[in-house]
N, C-alpha and C positions, 0 to 999 in steps of 0.2 A: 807462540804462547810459552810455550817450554824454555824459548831463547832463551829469554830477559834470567834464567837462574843460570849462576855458577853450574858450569861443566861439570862437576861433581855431584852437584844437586839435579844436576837433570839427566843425569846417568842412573841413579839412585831413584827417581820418580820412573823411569822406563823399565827398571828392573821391579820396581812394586808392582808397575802394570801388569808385566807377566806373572808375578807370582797371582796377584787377584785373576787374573785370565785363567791361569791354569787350575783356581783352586775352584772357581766356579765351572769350568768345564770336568771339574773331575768330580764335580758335587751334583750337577744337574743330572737326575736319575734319566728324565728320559732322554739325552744323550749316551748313555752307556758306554762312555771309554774306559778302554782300556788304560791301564794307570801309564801306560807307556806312551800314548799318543797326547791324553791331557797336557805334557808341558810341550810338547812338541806344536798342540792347538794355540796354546796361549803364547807361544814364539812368534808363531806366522800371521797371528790375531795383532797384537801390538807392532810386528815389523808391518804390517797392512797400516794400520791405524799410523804410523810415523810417515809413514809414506807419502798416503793419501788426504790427511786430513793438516790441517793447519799447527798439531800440537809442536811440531817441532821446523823452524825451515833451514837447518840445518842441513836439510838432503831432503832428496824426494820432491814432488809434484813444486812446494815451494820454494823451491832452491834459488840462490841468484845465478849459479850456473848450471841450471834447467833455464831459467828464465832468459839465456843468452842469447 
């Protein structure tokens, strides 16, 4: 999904993911993080999500060398 943009562009959509990840985990009152763990959440929320899901097959689960 993510391939098909310039390297640039899709370094810069991975990093907006985490900023939305972290600012919604740091917004939803009944999670109660600590301001310290919020980005630490929305790091391991997006590295999960590149991993596991189709946004990127650059690496992870869709890999061509996973796929070997």
């Amino acid at each position: 999904m993510l391939d098909k943009l310039h390297p640039e562009v899709r370094h810069l959509v991975l990093i907006l993911i985490v900023v939305a990840l972290t600012w919604l985990a740091a917004s939803i009152p009944a999670l109660n993080l600590d301001p310290l763990w919020a980005p630490l959440a929305g790091g391991v929320v997006t590295a999960l999500l590149a991993y596991f899901t189709p946004l990127t097959r650059q690496y992870g689960v869709g890999s061509a060398r996973r796929n070997q």
